[in-house]
N, C-alpha and C positions, 0 to 999 in steps of 0.2 A: 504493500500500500504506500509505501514510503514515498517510492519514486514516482509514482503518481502524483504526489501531494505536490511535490516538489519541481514537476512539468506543469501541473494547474497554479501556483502562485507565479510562475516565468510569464503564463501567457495573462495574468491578471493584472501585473505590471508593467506587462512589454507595451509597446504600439499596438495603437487601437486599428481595428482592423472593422473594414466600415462594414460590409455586411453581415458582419457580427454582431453588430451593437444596436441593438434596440436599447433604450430607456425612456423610462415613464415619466411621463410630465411632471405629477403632482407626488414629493416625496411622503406626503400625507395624509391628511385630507385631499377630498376632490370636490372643489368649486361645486356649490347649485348639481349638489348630487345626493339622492333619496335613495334606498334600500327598494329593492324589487325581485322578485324573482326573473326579470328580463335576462338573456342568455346574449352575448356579442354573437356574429353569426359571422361566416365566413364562406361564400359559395364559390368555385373556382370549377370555372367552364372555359372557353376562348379567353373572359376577364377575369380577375378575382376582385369580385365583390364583397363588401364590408359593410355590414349594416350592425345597428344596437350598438354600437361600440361602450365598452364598458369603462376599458383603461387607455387614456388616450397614451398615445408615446410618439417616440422621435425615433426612427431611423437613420442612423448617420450611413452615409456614405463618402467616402475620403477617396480621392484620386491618390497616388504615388508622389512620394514627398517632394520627388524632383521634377515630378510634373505640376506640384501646387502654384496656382496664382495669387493665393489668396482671399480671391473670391468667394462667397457661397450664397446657396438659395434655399428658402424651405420651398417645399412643394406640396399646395394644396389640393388633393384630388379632387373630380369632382364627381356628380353623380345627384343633385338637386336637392341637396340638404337630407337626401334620406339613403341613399350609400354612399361609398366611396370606390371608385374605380383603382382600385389599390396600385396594381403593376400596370395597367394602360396607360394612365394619368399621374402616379405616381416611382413607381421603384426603377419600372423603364427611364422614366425620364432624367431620375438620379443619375444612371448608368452612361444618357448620352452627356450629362453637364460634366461627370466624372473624368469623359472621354478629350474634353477640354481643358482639363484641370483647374474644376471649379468645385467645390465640395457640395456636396447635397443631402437634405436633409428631407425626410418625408412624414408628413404631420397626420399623424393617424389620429383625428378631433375628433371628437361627438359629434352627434346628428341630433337637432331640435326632435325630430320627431319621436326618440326615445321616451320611454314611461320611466327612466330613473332621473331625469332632470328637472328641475324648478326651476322658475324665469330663464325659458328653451332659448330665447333671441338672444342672451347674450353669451352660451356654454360657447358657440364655436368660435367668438371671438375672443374669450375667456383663454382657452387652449392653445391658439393663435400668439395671443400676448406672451405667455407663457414659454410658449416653442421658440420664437426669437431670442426671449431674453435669455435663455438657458444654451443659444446658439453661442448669442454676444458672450456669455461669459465663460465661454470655452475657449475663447480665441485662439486664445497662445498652447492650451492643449491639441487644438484639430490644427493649428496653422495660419490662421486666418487673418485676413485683415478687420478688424471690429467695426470699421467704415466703410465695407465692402460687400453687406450682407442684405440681400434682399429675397425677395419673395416670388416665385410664381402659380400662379392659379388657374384651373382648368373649370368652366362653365362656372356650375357654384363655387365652387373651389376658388374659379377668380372672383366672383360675390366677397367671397371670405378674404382673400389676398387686397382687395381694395378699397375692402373694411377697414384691415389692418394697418393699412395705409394711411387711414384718413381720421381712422378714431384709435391711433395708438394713444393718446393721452389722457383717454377714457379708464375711470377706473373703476373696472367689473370685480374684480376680487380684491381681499384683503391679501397682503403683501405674507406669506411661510416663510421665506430665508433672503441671503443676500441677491439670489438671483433676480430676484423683483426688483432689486436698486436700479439694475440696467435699463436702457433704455428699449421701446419696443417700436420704432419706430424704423421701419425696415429703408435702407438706403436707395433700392429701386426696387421697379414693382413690374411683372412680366405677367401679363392678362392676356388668356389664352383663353379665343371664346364666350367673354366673360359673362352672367349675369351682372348687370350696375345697377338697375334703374327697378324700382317698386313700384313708382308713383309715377308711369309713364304710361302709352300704348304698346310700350314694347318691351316691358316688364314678362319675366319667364312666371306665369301665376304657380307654377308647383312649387317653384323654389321659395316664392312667395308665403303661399300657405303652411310651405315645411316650417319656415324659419319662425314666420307672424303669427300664423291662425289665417284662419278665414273672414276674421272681418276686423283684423286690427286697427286700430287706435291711429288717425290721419298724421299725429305727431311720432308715434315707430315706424308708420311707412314713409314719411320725411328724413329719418332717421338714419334708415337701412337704405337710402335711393343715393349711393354714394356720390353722384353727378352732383347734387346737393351738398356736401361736405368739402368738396375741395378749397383749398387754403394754399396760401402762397408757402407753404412749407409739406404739401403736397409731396410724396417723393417725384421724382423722374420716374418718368413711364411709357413702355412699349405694351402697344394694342397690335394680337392677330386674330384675324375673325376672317368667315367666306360669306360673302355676299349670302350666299344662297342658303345658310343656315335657315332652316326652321324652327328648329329649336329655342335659341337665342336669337333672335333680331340682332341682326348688324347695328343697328338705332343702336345698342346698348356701348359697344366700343366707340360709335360716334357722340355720343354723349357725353362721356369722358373725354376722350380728348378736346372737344369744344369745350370741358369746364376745367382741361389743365393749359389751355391754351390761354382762355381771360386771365389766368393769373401768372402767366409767362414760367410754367414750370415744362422743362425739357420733356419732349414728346415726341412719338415716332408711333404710324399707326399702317400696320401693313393687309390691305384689304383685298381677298383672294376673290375671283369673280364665282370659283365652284367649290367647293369639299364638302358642303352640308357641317354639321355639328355631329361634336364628338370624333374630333380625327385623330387624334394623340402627335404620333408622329408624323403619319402620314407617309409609312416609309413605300407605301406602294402608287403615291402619285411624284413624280419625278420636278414638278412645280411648286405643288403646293409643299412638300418636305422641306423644302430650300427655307422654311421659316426658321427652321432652328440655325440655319447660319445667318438669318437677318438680326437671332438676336443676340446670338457672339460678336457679331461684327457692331452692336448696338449697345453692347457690354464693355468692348473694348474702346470706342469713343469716348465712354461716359467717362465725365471729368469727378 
């Protein structure tokens, strides 16, 4: 047993090794969370799908030390506030930022729609705030630049990413350790498809309902319509959407950048004429895939 013991504390102290490391958000309590018999569910077909989620966590993924930039992203899947497209939207997409050498990080948050949450509209940005600042204050453990960390979001997923953008300074929970000192406000922001807008005609109404209810309150659907929130400290932001989305209205990416525009915050919005919604990669149209290098090449301008 000896030398067992004795290979398991080399690999507990050595270099973290990314697909190895899950950790959970909340090292104690968990945020606007009630007792239930509700189960997390995990259904894994062509996607893996995440629904109930119980215990939110972080998956890090770390590119090779000599390929690090610095940079990193969390990654918020999406899936309409009631799953999460885990590896389409998320663990994939770690693997292509990794490929760049940019660290990633994938945010496995609650879903409003769960029976173990109290006041549901704010858990996933509750998790969110939480995910970053627990990012930020790895820095010098993962490599990172602390000023170099931002966010990207897929459908709700961007809903949630440009939440976090607009109401990091919102304060949803009571502060557990020092990791809540840091700050949560992510340095840019990569919206993929996004959900924005609640309080529009081109509002996604399920992501809507998941997060609100059904007939919310005019001052939370003001709230949550992030086209509405933006501020001159706004991060910088890249918009990719296809015309032809059904799903999301392209209205939602054009809304945002018209309201990061009035306030002169760096913007880049790249508008596909087909791919419909929910593309991920997009590794099998030869046009529309080229987004992932509009937004490395959109990473590496940013000042």
């Amino acid at each position: 047993m000896k030398p067992c013991i004795v290979i398991l504390a080399i690999s507990l102290t050595g270099p973290v090794l990314a697909q190895d490391t899950i950790l959970p958000l909340w090292p104690e309590e968990i945020p606007n969370r009630v007792v239930t018999d509700e189960q997390e569910v995990h259904e894994k077909g062509d996607i893996l799908r995440i629904s109930k989620v119980q215990e939110p966590s972080l998956a890090v993924y770390l590119p090779a030390r000599a390929n690090a930039n610095g940079k990193a992203v969390l990654i918020f899947p999406g899936g309409g506030y009631q799953i999460l497209a885990y590896d389409w939207e998320g663990t994939d997409i770690a693997k292509f930022f990794n490929s760049k050498g940019i660290a990633a990080f994938v945010v496995k948050y609650r879903l409003p729609v769960s029976r173990s949450l109290t006041h549901k509209y704010n858990v996933p940005l509750i998790d969110a705030q939480r995910a970053i600042r627990m990012v930020r204050s790895n820095s010098d453990r993962w490599n990172l630049e602390s000023s170099q960390i931002g966010v990207i979001g897929f459908s709700a997923g961007g809903h949630l990413a440009s939440t976090l953008g607009t109401h990091y300074k919102d304060t949803v929970y009571a502060a557990q350790d020092a990791i809540d000192n840091f700050s949560a406000r992510p340095d840019f922001m990569i919206l993929v498809y996004p959900v924005i807008s609640f309080s529009s005609g081109a509002r996604h109404q399920g992501s809507k309902d998941a997060l609100l209810g059904q007939d919310p309150d005019s001052s939370l659907t003001a709230r949550f319509s992030n086209e509405m929130q933006v501020d001159e400290e706004t991060p910088p932001t890249i918009l990719i959407h296809a015309a032809d989305d059904a799903g999301v209205p392209p209205e939602n990416s054009i809304l945002f950048f018209q309201a990061l525009k009035k306030y002169n915050i760096p913007a880049a919005m790249h508008m596909y004429p087909t791919g419909g919604h929910g593309f991920s990669l997009a590794t099998r149209d030869p046009y529309l895939s080229g987004w992932t290098d509009r937004v490395v090449e959109w990473l590496q301008a940013l000042k």
